[in-house]
OpenMM code with the backbone's topology and positions (N, CA, C; nanometers):
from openmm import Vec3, app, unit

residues = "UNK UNK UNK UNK UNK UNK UNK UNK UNK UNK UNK UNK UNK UNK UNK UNK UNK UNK UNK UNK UNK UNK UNK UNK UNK UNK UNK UNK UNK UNK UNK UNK UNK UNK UNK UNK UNK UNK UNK UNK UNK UNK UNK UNK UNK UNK UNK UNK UNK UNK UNK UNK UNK UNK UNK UNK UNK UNK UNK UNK UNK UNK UNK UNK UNK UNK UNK UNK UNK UNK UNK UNK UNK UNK UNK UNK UNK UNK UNK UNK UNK UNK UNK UNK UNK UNK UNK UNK UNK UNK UNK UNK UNK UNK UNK UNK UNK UNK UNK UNK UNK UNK UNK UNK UNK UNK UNK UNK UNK UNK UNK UNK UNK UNK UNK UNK UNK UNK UNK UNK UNK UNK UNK UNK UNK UNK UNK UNK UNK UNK UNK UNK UNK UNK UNK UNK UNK UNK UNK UNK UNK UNK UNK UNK UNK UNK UNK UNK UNK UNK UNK UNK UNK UNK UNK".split()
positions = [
    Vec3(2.0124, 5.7822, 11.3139),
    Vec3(2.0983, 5.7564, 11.2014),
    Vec3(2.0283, 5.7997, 11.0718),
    Vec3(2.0632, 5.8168, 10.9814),
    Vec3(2.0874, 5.9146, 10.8415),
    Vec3(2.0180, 5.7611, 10.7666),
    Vec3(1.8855, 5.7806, 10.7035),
    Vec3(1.8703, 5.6936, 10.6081),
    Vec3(1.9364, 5.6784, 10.4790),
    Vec3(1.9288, 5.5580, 10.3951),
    Vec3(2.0131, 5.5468, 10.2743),
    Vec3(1.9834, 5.5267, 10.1859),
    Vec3(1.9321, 5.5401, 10.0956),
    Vec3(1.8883, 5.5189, 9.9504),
    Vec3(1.9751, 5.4853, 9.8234),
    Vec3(1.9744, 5.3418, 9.8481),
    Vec3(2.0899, 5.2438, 9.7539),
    Vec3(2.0237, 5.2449, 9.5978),
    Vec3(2.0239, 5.3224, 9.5027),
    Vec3(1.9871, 5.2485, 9.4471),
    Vec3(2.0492, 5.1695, 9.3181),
    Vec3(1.9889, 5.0574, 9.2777),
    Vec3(2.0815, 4.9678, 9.1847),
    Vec3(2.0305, 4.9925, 9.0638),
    Vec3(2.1146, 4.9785, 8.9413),
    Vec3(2.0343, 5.0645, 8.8445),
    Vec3(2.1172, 4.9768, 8.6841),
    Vec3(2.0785, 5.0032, 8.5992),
    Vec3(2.1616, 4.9210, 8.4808),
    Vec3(2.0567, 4.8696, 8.3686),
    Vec3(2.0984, 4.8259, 8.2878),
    Vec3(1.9905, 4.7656, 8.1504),
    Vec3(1.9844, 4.6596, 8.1838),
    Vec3(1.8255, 4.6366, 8.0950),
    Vec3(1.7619, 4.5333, 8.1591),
    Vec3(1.8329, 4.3669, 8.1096),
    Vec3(1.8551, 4.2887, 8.2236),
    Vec3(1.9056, 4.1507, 8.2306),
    Vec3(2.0765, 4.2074, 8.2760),
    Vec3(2.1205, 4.3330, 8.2836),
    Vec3(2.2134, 4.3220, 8.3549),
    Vec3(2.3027, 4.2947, 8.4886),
    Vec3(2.1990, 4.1891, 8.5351),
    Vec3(2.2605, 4.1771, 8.6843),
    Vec3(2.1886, 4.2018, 8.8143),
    Vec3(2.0908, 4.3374, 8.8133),
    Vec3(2.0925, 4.4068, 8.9192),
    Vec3(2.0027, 4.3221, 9.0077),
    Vec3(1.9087, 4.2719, 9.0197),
    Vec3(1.8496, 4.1750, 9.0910),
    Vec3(1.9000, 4.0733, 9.1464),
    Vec3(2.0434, 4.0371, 9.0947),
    Vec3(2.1349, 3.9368, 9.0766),
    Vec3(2.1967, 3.9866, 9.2160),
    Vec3(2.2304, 4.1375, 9.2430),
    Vec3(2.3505, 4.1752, 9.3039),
    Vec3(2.2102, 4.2224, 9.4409),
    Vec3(2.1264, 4.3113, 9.3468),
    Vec3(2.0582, 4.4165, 9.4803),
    Vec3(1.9665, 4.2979, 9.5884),
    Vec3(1.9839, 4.1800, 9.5582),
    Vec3(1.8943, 4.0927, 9.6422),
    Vec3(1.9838, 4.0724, 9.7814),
    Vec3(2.1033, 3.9973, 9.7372),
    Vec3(2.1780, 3.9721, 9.8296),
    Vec3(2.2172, 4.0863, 9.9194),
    Vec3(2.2740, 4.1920, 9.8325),
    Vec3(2.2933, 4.3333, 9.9022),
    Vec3(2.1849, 4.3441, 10.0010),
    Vec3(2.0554, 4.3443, 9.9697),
    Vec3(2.0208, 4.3975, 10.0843),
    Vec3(1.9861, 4.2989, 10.1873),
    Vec3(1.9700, 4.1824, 10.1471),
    Vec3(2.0076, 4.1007, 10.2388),
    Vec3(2.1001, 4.1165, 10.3872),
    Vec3(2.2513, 4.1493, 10.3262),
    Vec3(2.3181, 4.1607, 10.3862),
    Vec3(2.3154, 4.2968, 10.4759),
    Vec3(2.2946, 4.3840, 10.4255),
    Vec3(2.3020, 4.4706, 10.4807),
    Vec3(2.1681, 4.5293, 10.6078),
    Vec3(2.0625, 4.4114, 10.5830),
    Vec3(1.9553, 4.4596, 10.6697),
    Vec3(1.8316, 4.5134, 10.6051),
    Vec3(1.8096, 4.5138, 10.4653),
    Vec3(1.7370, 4.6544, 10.4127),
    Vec3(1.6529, 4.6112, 10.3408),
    Vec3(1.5177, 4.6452, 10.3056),
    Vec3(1.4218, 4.5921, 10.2650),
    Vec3(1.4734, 4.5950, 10.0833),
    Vec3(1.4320, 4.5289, 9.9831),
    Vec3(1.4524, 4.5576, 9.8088),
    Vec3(1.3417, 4.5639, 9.8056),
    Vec3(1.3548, 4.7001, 9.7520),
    Vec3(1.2194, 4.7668, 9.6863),
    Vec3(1.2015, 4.7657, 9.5254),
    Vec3(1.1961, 4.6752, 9.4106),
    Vec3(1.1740, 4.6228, 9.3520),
    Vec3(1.0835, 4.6236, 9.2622),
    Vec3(1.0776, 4.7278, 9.1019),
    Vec3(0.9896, 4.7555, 9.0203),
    Vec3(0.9088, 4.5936, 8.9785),
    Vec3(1.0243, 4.5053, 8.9417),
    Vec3(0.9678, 4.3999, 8.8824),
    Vec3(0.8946, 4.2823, 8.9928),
    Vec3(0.8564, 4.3200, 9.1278),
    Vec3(0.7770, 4.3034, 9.2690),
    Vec3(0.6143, 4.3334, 9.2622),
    Vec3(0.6530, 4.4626, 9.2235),
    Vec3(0.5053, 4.5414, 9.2001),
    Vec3(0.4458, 4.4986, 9.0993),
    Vec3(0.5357, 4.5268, 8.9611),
    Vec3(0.4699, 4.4252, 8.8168),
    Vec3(0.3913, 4.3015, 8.8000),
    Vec3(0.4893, 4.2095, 8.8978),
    Vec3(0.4276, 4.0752, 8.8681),
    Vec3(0.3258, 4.0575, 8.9680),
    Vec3(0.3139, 4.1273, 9.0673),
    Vec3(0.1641, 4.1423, 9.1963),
    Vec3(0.0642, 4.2071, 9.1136),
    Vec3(0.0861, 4.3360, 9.0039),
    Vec3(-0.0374, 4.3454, 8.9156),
    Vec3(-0.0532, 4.2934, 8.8320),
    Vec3(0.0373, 4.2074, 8.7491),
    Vec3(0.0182, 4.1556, 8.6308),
    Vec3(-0.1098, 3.9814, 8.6698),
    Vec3(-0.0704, 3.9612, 8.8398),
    Vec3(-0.0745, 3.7965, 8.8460),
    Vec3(-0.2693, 3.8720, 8.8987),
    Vec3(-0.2834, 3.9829, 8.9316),
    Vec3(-0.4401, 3.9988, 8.9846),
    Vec3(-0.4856, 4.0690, 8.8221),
    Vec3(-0.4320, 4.1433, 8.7640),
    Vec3(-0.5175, 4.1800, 8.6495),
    Vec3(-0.4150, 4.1949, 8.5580),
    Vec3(-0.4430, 4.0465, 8.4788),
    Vec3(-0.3506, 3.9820, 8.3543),
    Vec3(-0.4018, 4.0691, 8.2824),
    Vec3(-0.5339, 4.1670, 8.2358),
    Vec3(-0.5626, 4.2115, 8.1194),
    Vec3(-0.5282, 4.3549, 8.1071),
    Vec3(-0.4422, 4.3996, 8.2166),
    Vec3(-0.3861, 4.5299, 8.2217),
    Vec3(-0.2857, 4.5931, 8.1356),
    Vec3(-0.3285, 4.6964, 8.0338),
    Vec3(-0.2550, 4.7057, 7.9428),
    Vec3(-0.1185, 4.7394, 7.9718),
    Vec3(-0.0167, 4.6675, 7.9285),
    Vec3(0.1411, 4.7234, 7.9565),
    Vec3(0.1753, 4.8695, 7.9397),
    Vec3(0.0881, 4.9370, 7.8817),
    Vec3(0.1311, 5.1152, 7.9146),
    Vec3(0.0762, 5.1251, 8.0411),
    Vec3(-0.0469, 5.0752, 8.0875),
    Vec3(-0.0445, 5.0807, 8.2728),
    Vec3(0.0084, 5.0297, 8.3540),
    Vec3(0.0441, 4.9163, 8.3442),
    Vec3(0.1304, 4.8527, 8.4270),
    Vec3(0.2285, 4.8664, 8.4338),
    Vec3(0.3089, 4.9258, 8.3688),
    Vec3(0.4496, 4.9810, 8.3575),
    Vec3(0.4992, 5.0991, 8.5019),
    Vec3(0.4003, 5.1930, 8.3988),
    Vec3(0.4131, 5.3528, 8.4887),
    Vec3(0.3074, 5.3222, 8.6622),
    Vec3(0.2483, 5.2059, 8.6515),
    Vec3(0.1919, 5.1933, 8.7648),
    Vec3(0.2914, 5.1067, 8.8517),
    Vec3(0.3367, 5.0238, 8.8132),
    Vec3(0.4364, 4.9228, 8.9047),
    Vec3(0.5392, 5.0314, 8.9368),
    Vec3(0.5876, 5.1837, 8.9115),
    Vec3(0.6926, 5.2311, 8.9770),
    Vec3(0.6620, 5.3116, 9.0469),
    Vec3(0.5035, 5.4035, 9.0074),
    Vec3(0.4966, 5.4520, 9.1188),
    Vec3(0.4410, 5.3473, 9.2630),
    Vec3(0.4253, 5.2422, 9.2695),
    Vec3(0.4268, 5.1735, 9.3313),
    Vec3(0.5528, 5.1384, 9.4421),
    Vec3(0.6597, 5.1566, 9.3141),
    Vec3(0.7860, 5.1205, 9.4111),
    Vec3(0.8474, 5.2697, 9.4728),
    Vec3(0.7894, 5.3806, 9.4184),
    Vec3(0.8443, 5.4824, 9.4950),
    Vec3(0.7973, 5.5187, 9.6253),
    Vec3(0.6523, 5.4994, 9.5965),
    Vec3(0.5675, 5.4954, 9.7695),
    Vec3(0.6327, 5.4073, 9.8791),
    Vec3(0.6314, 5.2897, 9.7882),
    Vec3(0.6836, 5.1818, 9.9076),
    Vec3(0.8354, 5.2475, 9.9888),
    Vec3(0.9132, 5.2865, 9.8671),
    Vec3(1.0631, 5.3283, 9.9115),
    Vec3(1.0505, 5.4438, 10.0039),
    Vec3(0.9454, 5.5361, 9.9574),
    Vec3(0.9298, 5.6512, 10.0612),
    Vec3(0.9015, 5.6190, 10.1609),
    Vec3(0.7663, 5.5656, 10.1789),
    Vec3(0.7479, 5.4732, 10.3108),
    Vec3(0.8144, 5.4614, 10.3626),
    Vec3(0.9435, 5.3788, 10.3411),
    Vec3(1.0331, 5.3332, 10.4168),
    Vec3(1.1197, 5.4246, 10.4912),
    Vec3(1.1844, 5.5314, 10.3873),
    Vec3(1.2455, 5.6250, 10.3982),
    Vec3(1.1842, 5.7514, 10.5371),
    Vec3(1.0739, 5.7238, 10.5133),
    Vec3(0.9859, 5.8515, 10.5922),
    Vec3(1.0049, 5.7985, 10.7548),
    Vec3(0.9911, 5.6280, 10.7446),
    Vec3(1.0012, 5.6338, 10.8712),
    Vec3(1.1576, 5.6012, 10.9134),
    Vec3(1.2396, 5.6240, 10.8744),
    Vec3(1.3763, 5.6406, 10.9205),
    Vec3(1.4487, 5.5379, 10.8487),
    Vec3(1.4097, 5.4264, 10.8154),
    Vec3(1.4739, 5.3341, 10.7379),
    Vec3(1.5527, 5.3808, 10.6002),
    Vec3(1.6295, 5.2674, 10.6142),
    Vec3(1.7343, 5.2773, 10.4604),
    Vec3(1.6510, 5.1459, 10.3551),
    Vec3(1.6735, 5.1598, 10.2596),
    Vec3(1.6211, 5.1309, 10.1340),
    Vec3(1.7339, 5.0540, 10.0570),
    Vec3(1.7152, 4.9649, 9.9586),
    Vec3(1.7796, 4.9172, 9.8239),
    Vec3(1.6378, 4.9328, 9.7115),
    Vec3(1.7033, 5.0253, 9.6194),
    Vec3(1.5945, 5.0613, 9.5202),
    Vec3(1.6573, 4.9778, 9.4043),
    Vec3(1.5873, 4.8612, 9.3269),
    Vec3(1.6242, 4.8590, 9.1830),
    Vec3(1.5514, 4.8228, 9.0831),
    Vec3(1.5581, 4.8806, 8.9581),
    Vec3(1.5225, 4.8518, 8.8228),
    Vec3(1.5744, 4.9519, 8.7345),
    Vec3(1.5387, 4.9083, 8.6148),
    Vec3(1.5963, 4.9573, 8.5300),
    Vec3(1.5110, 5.1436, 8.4626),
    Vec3(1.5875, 5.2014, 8.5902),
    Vec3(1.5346, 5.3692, 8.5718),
    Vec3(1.5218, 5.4076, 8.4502),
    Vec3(1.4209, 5.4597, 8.3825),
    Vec3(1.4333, 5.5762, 8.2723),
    Vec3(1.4822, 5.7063, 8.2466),
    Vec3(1.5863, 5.7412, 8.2072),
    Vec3(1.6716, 5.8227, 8.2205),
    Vec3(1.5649, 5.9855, 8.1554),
    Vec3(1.5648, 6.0909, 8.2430),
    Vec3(1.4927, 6.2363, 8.2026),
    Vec3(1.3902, 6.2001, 8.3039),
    Vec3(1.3191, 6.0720, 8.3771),
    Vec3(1.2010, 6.0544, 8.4346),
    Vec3(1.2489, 6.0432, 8.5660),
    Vec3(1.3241, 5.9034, 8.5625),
    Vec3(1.3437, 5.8931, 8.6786),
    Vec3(1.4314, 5.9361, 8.7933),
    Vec3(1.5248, 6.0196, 8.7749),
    Vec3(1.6424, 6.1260, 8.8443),
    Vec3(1.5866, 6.1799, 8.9254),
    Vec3(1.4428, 6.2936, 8.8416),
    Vec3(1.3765, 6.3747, 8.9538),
    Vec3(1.2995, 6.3204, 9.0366),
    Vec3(1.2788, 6.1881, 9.0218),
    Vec3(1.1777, 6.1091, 9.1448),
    Vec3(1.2961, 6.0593, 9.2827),
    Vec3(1.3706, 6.0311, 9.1901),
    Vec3(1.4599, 5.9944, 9.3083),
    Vec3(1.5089, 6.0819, 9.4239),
    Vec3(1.5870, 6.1617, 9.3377),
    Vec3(1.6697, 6.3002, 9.4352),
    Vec3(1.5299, 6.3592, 9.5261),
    Vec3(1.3893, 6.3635, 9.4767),
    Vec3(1.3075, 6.3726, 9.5236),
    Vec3(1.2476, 6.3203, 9.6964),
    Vec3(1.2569, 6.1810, 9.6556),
    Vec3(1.2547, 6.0680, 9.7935),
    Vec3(1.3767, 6.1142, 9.8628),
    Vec3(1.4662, 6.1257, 9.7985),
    Vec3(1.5633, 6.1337, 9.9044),
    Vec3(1.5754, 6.2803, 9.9623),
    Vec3(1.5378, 6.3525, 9.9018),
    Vec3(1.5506, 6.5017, 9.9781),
    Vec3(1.4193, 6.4829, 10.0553),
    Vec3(1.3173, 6.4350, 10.0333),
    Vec3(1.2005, 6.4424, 10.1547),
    Vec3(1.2297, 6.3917, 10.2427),
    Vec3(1.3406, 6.2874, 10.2395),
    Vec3(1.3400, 6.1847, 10.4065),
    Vec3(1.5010, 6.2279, 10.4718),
    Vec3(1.5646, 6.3319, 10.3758),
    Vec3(1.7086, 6.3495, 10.4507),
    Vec3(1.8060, 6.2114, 10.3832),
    Vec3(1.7610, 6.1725, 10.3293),
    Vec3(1.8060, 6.0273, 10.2637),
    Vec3(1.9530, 6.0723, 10.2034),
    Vec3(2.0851, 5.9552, 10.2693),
    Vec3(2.1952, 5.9873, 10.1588),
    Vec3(2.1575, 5.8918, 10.0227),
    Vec3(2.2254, 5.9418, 9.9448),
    Vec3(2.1898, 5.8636, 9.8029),
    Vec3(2.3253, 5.7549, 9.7512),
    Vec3(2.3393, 5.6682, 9.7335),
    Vec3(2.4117, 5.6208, 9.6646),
    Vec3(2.3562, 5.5212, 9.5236),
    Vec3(2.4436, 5.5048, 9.4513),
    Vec3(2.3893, 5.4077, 9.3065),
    Vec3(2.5217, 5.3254, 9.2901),
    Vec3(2.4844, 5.1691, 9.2484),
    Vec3(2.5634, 5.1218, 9.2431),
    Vec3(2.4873, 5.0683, 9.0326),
    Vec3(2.5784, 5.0843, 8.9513),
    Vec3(2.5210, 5.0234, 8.8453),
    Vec3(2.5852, 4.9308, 8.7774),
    Vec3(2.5077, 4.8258, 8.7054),
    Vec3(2.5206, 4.6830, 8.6801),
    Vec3(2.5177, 4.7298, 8.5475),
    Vec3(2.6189, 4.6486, 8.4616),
    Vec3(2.6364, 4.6399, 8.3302),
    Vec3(2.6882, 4.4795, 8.3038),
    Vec3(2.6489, 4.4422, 8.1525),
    Vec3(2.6902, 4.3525, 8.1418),
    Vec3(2.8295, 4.3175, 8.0817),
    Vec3(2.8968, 4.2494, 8.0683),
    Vec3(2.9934, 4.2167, 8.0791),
    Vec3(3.0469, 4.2470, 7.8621),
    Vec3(2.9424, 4.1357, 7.8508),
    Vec3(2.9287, 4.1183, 7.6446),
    Vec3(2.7783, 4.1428, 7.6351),
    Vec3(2.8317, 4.2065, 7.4793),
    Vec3(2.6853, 4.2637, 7.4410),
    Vec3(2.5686, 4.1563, 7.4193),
    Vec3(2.6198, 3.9909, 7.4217),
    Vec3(2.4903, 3.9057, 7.4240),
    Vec3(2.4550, 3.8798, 7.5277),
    Vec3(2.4984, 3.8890, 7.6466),
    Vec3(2.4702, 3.8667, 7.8092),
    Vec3(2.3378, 3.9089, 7.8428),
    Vec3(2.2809, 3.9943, 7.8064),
    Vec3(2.1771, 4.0634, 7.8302),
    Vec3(2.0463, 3.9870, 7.7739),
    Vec3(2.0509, 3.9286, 7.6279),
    Vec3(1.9948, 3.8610, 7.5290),
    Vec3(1.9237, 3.7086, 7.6078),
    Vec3(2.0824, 3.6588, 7.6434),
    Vec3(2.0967, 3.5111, 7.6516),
    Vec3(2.0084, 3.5072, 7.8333),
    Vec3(2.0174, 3.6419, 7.8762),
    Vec3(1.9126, 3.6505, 8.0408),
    Vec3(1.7971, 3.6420, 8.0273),
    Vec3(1.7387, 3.7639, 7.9111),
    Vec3(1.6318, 3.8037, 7.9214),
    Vec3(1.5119, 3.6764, 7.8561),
    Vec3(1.6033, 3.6148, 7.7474),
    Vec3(1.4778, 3.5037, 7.6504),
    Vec3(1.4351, 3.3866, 7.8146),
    Vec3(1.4584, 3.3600, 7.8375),
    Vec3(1.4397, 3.2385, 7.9396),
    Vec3(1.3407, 3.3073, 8.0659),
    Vec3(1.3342, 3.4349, 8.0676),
    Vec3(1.2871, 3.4570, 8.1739),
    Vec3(1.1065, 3.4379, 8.1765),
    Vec3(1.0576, 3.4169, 8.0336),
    Vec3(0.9490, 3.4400, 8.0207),
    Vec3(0.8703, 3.5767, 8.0249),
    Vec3(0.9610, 3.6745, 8.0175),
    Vec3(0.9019, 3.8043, 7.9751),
    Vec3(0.7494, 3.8483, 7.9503),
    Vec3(0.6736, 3.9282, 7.9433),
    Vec3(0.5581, 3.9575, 7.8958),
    Vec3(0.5748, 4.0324, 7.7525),
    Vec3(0.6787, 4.1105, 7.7971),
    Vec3(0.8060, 4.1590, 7.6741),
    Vec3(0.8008, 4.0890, 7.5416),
    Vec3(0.8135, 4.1459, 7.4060),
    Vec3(0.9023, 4.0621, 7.3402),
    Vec3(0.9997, 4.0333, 7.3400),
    Vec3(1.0326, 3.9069, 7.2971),
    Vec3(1.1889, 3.8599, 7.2757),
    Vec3(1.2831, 3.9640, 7.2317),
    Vec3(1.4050, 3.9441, 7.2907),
    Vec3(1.4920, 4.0570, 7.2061),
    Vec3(1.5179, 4.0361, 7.0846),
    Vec3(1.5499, 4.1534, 6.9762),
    Vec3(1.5148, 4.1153, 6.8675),
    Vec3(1.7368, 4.0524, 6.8084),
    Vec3(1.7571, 3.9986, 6.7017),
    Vec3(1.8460, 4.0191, 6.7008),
    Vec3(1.9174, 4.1063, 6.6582),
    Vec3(1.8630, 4.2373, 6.5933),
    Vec3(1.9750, 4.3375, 6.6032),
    Vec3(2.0247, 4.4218, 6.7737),
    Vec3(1.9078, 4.3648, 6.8616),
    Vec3(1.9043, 4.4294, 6.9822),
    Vec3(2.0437, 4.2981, 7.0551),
    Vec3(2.0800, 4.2149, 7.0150),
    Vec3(2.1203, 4.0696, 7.0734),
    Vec3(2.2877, 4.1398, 7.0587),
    Vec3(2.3096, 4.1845, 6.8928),
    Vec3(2.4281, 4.2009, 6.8682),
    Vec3(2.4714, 4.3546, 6.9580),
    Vec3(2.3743, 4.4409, 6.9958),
    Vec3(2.4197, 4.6071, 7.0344),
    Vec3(2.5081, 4.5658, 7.0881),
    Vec3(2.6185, 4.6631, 7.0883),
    Vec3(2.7231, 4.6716, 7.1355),
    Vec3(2.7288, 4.8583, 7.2221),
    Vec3(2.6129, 4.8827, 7.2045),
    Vec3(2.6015, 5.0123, 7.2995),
    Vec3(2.6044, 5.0462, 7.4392),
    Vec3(2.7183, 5.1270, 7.4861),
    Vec3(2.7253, 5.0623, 7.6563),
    Vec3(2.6271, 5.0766, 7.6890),
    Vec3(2.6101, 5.0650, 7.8043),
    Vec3(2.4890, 5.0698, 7.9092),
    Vec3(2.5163, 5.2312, 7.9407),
    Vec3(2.4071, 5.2649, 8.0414),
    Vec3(2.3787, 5.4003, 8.0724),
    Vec3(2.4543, 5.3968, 8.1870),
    Vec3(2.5196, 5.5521, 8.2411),
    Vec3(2.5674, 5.5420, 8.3842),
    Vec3(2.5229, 5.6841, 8.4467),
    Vec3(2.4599, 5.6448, 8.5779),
    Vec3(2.3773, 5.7547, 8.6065),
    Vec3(2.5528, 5.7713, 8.7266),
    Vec3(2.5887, 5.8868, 8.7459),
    Vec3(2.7346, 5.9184, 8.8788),
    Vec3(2.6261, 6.0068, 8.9092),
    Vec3(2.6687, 6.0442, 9.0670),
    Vec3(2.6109, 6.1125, 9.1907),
    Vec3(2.7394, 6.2447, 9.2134),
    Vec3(2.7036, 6.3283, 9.1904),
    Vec3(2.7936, 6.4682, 9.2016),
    Vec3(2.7287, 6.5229, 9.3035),
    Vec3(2.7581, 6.5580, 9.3937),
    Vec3(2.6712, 6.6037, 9.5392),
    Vec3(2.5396, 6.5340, 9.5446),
    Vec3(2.4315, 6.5979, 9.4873),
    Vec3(2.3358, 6.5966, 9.4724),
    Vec3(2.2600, 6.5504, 9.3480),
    Vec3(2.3148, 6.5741, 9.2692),
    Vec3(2.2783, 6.5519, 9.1068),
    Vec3(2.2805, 6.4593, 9.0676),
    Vec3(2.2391, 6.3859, 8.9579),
    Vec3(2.2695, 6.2709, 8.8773),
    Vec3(2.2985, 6.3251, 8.7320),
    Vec3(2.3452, 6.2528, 8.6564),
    Vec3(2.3652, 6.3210, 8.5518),
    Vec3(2.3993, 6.1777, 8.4352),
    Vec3(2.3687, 6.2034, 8.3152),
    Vec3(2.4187, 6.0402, 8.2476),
    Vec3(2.3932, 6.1083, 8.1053),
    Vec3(2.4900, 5.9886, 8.0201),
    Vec3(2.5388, 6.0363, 7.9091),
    Vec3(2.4223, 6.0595, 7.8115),
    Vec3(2.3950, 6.1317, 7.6595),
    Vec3(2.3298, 6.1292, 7.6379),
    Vec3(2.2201, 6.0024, 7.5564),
    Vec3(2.3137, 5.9254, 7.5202),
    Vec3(2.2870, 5.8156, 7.4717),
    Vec3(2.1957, 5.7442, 7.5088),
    Vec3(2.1744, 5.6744, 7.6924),
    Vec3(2.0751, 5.6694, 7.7295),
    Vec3(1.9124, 5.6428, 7.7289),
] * unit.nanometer
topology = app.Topology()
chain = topology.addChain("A")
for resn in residues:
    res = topology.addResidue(resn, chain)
    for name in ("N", "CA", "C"):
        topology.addAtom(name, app.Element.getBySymbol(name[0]), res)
């Protein structure tokens, strides 16, 4: 059988952890999980500067996803992708393992939804600020055209 590469995708506090947990739950499939890797380096080396731990917690989650992928398994990938970076990593994994691709993306509903998630979580982050509380800027949407991804420029 044809591996699958789910991945869940959206701004941050929109949901996707909310949705991609259970999903893969249900479906059998391991969640491969940027904010997994983060808090496993953040909890062994608290003094790791957040420009490393960032770009290190994903390539973290892409190995793991390949991993998975390589040996025949299907995948649920989520966090909140960087749009110009993360497209070519993806289509990437998935063309090395034969992987179909799908994306399912999480948006929030009102522009404070996101705000009223993120303060409580205890972030390492700063707080959102409040001109960031009021945005009213949609969220990003990455669509799957054969092969491609593609998303607006805004992003």
């Amino acid at each position: 059988m044809t591996p699958t590469l789910l991945v869940v995708s959206g701004l941050p506090a929109a949901g996707k952890t909310t949705l991609a947990a259970p999903l893969a739950r249900s479906l059998g499939w391991p969640l491969v999980t940027k904010d997994d890797y983060k808090g496993l380096l953040y909890a062994h080396l608290p003094e790791l500067p957040q420009a490393q731990g960032g770009p290190l917690s994903f390539a973290l989650m892409f190995r793991v996803a390949d991993v998975v992928l390589s040996a025949g398994g299907s995948a649920v990938l989520e966090t909140h992708f960087h749009r110009g970076v993360s497209e070519p990593e993806i289509l990437a994994l998935a063309e090395r393992s034969g992987a179909r691709l799908g994306q399912v993306l999480c948006s929030a509903r009102r522009p404070w939804t996101p705000c009223a998630r993120v303060r409580p979580r205890g972030s390492r982050r700063a707080p959102a600020s409040a001109s960031t509380c009021r945005s009213t800027t949609p969220p990003c949407r990455l669509t799957r055209g054969g092969r491609r991804w593609t998303s607006p420029r805004h992003c």
